[in-house]
N, C-alpha and C positions, 0 to 999 in steps of 0.2 A: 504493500500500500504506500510506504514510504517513497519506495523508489518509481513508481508510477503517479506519486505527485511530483514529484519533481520532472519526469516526461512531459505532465501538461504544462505546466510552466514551461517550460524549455520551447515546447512548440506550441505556446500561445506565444511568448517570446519570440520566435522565427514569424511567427504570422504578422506582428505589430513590426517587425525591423522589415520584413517587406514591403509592407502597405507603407511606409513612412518614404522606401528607398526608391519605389516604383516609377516615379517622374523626375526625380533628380540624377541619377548614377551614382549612386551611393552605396551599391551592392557587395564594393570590396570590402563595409567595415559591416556586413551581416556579423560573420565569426564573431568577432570580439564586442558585439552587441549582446548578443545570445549568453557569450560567457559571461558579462556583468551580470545579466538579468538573474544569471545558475548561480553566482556566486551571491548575490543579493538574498538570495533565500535564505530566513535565519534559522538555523539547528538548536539554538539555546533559547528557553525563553527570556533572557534578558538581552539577547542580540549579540552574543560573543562569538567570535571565530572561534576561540580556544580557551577554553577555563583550563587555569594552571592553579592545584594545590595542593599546599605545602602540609609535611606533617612534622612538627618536632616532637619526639618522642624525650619525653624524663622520665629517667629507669632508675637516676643513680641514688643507692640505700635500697632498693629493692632486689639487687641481685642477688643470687646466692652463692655460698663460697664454692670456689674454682668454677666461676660465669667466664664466658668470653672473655679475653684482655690477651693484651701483646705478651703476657707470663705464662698461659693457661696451657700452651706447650712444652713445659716444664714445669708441671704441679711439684709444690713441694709435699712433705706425707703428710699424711692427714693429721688434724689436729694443730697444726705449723699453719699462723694466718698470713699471707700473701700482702704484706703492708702494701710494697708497689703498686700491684695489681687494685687493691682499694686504694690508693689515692690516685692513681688514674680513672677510675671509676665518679672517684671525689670532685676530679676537677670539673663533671659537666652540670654538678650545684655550682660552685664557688665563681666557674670563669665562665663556661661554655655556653647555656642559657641565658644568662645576662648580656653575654655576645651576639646572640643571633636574636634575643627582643630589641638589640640597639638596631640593629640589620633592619629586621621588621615596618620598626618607627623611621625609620630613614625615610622609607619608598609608603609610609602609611599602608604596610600588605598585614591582614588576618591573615593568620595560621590556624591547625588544629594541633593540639598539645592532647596526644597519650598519657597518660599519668599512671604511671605505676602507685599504688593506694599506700606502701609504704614509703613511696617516695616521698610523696607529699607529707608523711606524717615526718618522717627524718629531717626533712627540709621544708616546712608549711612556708617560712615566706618567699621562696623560690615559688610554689605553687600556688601565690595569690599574686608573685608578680606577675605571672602567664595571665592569670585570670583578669588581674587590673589592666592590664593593656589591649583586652578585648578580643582577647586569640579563644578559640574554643577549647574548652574540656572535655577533653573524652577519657574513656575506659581502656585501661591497659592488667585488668587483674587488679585482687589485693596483693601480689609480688608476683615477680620475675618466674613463673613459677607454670610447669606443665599443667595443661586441664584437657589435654585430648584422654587422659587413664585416670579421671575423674566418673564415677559414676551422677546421674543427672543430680541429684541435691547436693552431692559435693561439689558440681561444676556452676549449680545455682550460688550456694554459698559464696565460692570462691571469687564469682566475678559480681554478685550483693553487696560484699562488705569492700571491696573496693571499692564501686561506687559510690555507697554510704561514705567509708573515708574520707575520699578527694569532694565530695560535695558539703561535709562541716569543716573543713578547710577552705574553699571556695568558694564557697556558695553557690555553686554550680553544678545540676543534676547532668551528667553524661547521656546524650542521645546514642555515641558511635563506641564502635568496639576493635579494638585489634588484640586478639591473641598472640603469647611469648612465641615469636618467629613462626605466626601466623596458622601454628599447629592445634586449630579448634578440633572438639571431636562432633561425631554425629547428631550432638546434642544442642549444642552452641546455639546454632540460630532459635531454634525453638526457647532456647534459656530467655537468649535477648528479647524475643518477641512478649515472651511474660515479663517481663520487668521494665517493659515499656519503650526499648533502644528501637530508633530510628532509623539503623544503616549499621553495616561490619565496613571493614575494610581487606577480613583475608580471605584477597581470592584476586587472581591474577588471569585471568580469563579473557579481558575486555579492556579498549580503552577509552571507555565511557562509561556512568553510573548504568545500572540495568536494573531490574526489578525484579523477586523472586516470592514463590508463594512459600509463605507459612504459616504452617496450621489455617489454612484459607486466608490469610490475608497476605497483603504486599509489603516487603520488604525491601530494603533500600542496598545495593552492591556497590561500594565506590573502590573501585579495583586499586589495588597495591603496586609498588614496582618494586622488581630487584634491582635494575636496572640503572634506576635514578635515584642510587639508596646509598650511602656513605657507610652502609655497616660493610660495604665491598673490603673497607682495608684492612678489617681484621684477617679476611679471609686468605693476605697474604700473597695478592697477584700483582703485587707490583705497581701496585695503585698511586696514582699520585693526583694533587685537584687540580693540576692541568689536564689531565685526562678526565674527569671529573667535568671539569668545566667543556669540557670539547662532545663529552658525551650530553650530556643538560642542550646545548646549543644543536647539536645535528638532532638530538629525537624532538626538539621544540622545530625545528623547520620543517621535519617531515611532517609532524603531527599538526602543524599551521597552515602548511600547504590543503592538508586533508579537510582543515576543517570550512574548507570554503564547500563542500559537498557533502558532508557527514558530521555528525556529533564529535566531537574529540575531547579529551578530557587529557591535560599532564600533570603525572604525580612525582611528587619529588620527598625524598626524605630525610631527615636527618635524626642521629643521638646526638645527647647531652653531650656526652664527651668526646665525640668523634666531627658531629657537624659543628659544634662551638669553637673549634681550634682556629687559629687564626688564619691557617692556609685556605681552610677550606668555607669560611666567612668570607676572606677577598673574594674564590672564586664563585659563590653566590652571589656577593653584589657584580662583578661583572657580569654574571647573568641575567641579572634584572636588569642591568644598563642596556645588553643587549635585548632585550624584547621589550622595554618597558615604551617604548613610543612606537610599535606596531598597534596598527590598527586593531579594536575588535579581542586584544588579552585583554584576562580579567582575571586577577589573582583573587581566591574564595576559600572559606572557610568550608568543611567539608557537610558539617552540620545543614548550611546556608544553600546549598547544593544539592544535599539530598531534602530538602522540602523543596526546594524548584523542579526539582523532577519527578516528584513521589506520582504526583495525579498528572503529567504531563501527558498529552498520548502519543509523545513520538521517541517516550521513553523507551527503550525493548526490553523487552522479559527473555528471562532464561530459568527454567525449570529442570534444568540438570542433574540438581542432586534433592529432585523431590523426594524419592526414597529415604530422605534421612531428614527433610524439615515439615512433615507429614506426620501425624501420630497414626 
């Protein structure tokens, strides 16, 4: 249905750049008549070429001992706590956060902030500064912490009292959800649906928000990247944020070019203590310098997004994993 409105357009378009050319000779600028008119058709309903958003994740106080960190390749024995490894951890309260809401305030962009529920309790005025500067709160767990081998009221629990947490810290109830390294189990969406949440974010499927049913109603998918994700330099490939920054800029042109004909959506992500470091700050704000005077970007908070699309109808649905969000 989609793509057969855009046919009529297209060749009601050819019809009106005819009738207009037909006594003048003006039939060489048909083509790129036609293509303004395709390109003119809005995909978003607030009229974006391309919604770009951002996620900053605060994890740090919620990890658990031997979590990811540049040590964790060398555990020492157990019961031996990893100082290093927690004050790298430490730095994305003390420097890292602070760093990327100064970024934020610069260019005036909303973000959406993960909150780990013991993070916020470890560090509550870190987690009122996110919230005082008008970035959204979401759900990240009450810690860093498996729930795919949670049975259902374990996995209700666990992602409950984090909520509760960060929202008497913040004053802010969580609509969105992301799961520790995106590993929900069967259960999950059904979980969020009873406690009220608005959208997940794990699930890499798509790149555009989509809708899915559960338990009969609709559900909000605002697709993750790995992609555009700074957790790349744990992983030890040689990462650097000029590569960082080169990758941000080729998937923002591809996904800009497309969005003159389809829905696009770019997600970018960072941690506390990995997107807060000072290299990889420069190479965000040059990315904003580069697309921030294109036509048609709109940097959004993800919450603000998934209520623009929730009842949209040019939202699409995907029912893929009805088997598990179905009682």
């Amino acid at each position: 249905m989609y793509k057969l409105s855009i046919s009529i357009v297209a060749i009601l378009a050819i019809i009106l750049v005819f009738a207009s050319c037909k006594n003048n000779g003006q039939s060489s600028d048909v083509q790129s008549s036609v293509s303004d008119s395709i390109s003119s058709i809005k995909q978003w309903p607030n009229g974006a070429q391309l919604v770009i958003s951002v996620s900053m994740q605060f994890e740090t106080g919620g990890q658990p001992a031997g979590a990811e960190s540049p040590f964790s390749g060398n555990p020492l024995p157990v019961g031996n706590p990893d100082l290093p490894a927690e004050s790298w951890y430490r730095y994305g309260a003390v420097e890292g956060v602070y760093r990327m809401l100064n970024l934020w305030k610069k260019y005036d962009i909303k973000v959406t902030s993960h909150v780990v529920g013991t993070a916020a309790a470890k560090y509550p005025e870190v987690a009122q500064a996110i919230a005082a500067d008008g970035h959204e709160i979401a759900a990240h767990g009450i810690s860093w912490d498996d729930q795919w081998n949670k049975d259902y009221n374990e996995e209700l629990d666990f992602v409950k009292r984090g909520v509760d947490t960060v929202e008497r810290i913040t004053a802010q109830r969580a609509v969105g959800y992301n799961a520790n390294w995106l590993r929900r189990s069967p259960n999950t969406l059904k979980i969020l649906q009873e406690l009220g949440f608005l959208y997940h974010i794990d699930d890499l499927s798509h790149d555009e928000p989509f809708l899915t049913t559960v338990n009969g109603k609709d559900f909000v998918v605002m697709p993750y990247t790995l992609r555009n994700n700074d957790i790349v330099n744990i992983a030890g490939n040689h990462w650097t944020p000029e590569m960082f920054l080169s990758q941000l800029k080729m998937e923002f042109d591809q996904l800009y070019e497309e969005g003159k004909s389809k829905r696009r959506m770019m997600s970018i992500s960072f941690h506390d203590r990995i997107g807060g470091t000072p290299a990889v700050v420069k190479a965000m704000d040059d990315f904003i310098t580069y697309v921030k005077d294109k036509d048609g970007v709109v940097f959004m908070r993800k919450d603000d997004i998934a209520k623009m699309v929730l009842h949209d109808p040019k939202t699409p649905r995907d029912d893929s994993e009805r088997k598990y969000n179905n009682q």
